[in-house]
NUDRENMI-360267 format. One record per atom (N, C-alpha, C): residue in one letter; x, y, z. Coordinates in steps of 0.2 Angstrom, whole numbers, plus 5000, padded with zeros to 4 digits. Example, Ala and Ser with C-alpha at 12.3 -4.5 7.8 and 13.67 -1.06 7.14 Angstrom:
<recs>
a506649725039/a506249785039/a506649845039/s506449895035/s506849955036/s506450005039/
</recs>
This chain:
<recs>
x535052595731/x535652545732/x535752535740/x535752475742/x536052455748/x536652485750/x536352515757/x537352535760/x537852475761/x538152485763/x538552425768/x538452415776/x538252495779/x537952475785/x537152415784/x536952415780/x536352375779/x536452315779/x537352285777/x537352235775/x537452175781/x537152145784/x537452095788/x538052045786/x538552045796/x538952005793/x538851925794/x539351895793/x539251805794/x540051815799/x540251735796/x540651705800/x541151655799/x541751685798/x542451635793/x542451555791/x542451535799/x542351455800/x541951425803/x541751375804/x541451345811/x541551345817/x541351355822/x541751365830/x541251335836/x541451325839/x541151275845/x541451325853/x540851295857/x541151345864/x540451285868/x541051275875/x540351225878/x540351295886/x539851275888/x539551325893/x539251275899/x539551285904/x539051235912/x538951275914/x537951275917/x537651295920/x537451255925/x537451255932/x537051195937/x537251135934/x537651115933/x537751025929/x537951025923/x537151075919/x536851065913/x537551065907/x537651055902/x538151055899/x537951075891/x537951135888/x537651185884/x538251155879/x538451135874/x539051135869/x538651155861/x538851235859/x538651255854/x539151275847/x538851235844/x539351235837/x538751285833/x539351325830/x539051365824/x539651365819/x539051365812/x539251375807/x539251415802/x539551425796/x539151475791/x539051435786/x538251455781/x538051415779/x537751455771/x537951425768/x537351455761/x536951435756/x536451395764/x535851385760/x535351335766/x534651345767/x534351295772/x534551225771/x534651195765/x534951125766/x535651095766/x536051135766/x536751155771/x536851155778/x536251195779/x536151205786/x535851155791/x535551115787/x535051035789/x535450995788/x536150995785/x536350905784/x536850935791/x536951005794/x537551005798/x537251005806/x536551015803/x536050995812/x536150905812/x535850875804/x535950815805/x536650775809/x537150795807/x537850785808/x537950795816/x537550845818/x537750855826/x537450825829/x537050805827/x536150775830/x536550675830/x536950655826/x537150605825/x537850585832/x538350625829/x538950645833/x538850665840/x538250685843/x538050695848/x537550685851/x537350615848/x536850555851/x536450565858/x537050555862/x536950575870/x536550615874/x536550685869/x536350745872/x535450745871/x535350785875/x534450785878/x534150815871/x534450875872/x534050925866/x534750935862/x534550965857/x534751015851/x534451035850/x534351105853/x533951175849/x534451215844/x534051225841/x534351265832/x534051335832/x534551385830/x534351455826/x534751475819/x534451485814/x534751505808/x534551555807/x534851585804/x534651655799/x535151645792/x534851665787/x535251655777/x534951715777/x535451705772/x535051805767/x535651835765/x535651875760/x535951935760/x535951995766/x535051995767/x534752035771/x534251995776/x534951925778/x534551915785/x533851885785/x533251885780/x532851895778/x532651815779/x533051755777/x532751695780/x533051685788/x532451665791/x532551625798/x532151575800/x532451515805/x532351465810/x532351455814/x531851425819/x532251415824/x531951345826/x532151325833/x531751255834/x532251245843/x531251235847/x531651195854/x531851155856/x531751105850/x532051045852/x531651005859/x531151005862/x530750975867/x530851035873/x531351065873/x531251115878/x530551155879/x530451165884/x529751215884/x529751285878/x529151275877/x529051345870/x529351385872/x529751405868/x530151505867/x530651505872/x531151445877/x531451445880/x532151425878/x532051405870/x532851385868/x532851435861/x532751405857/x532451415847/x532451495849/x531951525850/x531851585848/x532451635854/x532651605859/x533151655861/x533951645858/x533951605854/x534451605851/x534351645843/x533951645841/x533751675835/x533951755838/x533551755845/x533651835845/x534451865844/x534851815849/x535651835846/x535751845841/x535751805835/x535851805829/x535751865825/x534951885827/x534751945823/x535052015827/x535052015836/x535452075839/x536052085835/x536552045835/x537152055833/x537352045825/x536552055820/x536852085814/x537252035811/x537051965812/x537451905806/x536951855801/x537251825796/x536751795793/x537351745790/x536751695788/x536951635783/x537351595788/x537151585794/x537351555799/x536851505803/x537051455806/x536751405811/x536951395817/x536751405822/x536851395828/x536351315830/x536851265835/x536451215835/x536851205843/x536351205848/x536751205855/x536251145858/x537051095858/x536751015862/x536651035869/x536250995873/x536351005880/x536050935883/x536750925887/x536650875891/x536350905900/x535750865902/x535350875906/x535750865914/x536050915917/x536350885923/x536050895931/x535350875928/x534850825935/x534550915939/x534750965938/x534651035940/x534051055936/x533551085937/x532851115933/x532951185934/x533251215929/x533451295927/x532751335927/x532051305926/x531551335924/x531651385919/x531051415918/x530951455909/x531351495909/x531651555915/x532051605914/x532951595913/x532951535916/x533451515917/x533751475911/x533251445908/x533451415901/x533651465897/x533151525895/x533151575891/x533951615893/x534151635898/x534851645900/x535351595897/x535251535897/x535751495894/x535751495887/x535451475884/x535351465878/x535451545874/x535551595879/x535651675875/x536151665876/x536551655882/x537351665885/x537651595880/x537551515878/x537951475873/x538151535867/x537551565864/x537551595859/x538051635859/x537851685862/x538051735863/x538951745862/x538951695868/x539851685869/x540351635863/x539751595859/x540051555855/x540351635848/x539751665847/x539951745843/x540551745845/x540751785851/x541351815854/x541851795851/x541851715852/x542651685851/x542351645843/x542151675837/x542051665830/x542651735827/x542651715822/x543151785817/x542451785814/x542351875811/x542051885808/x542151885801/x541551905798/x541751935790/x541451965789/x541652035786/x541252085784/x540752065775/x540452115777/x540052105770/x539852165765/x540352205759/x540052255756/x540152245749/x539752315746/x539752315741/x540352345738/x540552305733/x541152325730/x541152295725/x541652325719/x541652345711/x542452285710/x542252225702/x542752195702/x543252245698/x543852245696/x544352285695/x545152235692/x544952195686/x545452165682/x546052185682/x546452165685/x547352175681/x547752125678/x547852135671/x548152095667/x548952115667/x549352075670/x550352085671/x550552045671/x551052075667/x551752035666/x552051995672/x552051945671/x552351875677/x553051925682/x553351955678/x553951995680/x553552035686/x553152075684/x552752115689/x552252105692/x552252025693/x551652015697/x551852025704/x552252005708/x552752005717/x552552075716/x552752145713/x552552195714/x552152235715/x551652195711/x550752245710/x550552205715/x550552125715/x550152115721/x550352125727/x550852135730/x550952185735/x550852255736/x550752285730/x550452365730/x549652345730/x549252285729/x548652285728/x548352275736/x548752235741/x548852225747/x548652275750/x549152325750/x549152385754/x548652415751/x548352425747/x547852455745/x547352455747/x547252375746/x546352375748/x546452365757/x546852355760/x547152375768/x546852425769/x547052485766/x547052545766/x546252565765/x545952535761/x545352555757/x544652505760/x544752475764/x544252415764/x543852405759/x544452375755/x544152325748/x544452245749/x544552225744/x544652155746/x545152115739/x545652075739/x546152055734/x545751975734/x545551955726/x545451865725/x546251855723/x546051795723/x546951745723/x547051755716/x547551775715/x547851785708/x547951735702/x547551705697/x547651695692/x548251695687/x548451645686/x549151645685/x549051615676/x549251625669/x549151595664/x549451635658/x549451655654/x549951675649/x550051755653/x549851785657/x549851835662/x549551815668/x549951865674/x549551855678/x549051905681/x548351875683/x547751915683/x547551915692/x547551995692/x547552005700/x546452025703/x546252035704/x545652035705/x545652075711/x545452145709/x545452175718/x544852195715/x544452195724/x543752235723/x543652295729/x543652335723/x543452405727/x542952435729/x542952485734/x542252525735/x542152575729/x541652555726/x541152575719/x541452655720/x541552695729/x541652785727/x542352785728/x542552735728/x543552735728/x543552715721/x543552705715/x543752685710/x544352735706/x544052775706/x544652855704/x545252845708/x545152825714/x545752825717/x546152785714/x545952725718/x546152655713/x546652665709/x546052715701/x546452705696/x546952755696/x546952805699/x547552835700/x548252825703/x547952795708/x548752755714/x548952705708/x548452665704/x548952595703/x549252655695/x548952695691/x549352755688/x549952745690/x549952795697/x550752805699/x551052745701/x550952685702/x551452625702/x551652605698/x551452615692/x551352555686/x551752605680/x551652675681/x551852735677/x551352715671/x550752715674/x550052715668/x550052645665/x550752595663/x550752545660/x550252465659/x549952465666/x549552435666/x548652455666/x548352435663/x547652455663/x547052425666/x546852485670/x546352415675/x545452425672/x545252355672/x544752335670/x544252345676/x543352385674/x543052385679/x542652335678/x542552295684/x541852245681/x541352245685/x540952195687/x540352225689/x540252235698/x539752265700/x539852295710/x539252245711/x539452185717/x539152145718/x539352155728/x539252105730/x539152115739/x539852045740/x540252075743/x540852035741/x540952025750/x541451955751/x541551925759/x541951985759/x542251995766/x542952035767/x543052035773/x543451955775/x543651965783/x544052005786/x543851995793/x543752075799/x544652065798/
</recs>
């Protein structure tokens, strides 16, 4: 079984960061993606809405395990855009995401190390200012409750997985309401014994199955 340190993480929303070097004008949008023709309609998209710019070089990585990668220099000279952003991407352990940094040419000639410095530094600094998402394995965990004590489970189900680095789905609301927490698979005992003592044994939790679930940072 996969750990969780094995798991790479991704990245909540989409974020933008532009970067001037000698003129040059670096503007790098990333996004999270899942799947290579997701990640192509939103290169298209850039590539449209930012008509003006010289290049658009691209880095992707998908996967659970990272395991799909892209890149492309976009006319830059070989291995000075594409592949030093891939590097970023793979350093810092994220997946299912796109990186696409326009650049408008400002009449300065960076040469090949100078590019490769840019194109790391868009990357890089765009990371910084993204939220993350973690990524682990954990067990679904059914609770079926009384409308009356829904406000107080789901509030005991908060602090829990806070506490636990698990993670709460949006509650389910229908002849009861159904809360959805996912635990870590070697936290389960706990679980079922904290919500025991809350509940005074009354409600029964359901285990379901242990899959690789989001869980923002």
């Amino acid at each position: 079984m996969i750990s969780d340190a094995d798991l790479p993480s991704t990245i909540a929303e989409p974020v933008e960061h532009t970067l001037e070097i000698k003129k040059s004008i670096f503007l790098t949008h990333l996004a999270p993606v899942a799947s290579m023709e997701e990640a192509d309609a939103i290169i298209a998209r850039i590539r449209k809405e930012r008509w003006d710019a010289r290049h658009h070089c691209v880095a992707m990585v998908l996967g659970t395990h990272a395991d799909r990668q892209r890149s492309s220099d976009d006319g830059e000279p070989a291995g000075t855009a594409g592949v030093p952003m891939l590097e970023v991407l793979r350093r810092r352990e994220v997946t299912d995401v796109v990186a696409i940094v326009s650049r408008w040419f400002g009449g300065v000639l960076l040469g090949a190390g100078g590019l490769v410095r840019a194109y790391t530094a868009a990357v890089a600094e765009t990371l910084d200012v993204a939220r993350p998402v973690h990524r682990r394995r954990l067990t679904a965990v059914t609770l079926d409750v009384p409308h009356a004590e829904a406000g107080r489970l789901l509030a005991f189900c908060h602090t829990w997985v806070a506490a636990h680095a698990g993670s709460l789905a949006e509650p389910e609301y229908g002849a009861t309401a159904r809360l959805i927490v996912h635990v870590p698979p070697v936290e389960l005992s706990t679980f079922d014994a904290d919500l025991a003592a809350a509940t005074a044994g009354a409600i029964a939790p359901h285990h379901g199955e242990t899959a690789v679930v989001d869980v923002p940072a």
